[in-house]
N, C-alpha and C positions, 0 to 999 in steps of 0.2 A: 193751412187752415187750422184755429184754434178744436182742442179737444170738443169743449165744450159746443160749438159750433157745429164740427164734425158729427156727434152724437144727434144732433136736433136734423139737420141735413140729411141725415143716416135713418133717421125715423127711428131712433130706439129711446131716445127718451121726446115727450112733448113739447117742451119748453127749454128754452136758453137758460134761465134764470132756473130750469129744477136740475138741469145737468152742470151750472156751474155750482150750486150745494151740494149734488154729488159729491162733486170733485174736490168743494171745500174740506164734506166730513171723511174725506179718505174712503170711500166706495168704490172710484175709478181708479185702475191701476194698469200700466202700461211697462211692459216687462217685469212684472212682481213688485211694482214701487209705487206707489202712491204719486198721482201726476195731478197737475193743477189746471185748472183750466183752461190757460194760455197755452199750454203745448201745443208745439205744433206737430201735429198727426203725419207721417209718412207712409207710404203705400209698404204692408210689410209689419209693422206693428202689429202686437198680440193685446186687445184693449178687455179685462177683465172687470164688467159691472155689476156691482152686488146695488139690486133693486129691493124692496119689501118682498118679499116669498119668492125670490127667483135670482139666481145667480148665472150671469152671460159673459162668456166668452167667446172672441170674433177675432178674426184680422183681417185688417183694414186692406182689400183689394186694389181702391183705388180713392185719390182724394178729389172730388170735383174742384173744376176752377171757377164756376157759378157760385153763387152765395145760396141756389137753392137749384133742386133736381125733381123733375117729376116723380110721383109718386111710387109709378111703377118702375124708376129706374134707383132706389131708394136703397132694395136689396142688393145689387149688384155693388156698392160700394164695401160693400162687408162678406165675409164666409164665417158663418157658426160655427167654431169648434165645440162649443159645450153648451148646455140649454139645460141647469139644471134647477126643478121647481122644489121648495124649502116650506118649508112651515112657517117658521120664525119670519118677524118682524123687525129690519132694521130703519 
């Protein structure tokens, strides 16, 4: 499954099109590197997303084979390592 996909599926960003500008301005990053939207995400990856006043980090548990997951099963694709809220505006 595409990062950018992933992310929307995942429930951490809203829209396709705001997580693949994410990914455009280098916010999303998957093992400290800057990843493009087309990656495709593996169960095991450490995906680090710097949002406006909040900076997340996850790794990806599991990638569904659906195009989309119920709500409540949304969380279980991901585990928070870090959840940290910022001030600053990017």
């Amino acid at each position: 499954m595409r990062l950018d996909k992933f992310l929307v599926v995942a429930r951490l960003v809203k829209q396709r099109t705001r997580a693949k500008e994410l990914c455009d301005a280098g916010h999303v990053k998957i093992g400290g590197k800057s990843a493009k939207a087309a990656h495709a995400v593996t169960e095991g990856e450490v995906i680090e997303l710097t949002l406006p006043r909040r900076r997340l980090v996850v790794a990806v548990e599991a990638v569904p084979a659906a195009k989309s997951v119920p709500k409540a099963e949304a969380p279980t694709l991901y585990k928070i390592l870090e959840d940290e809220r910022t001030d600053r505006l990017e």
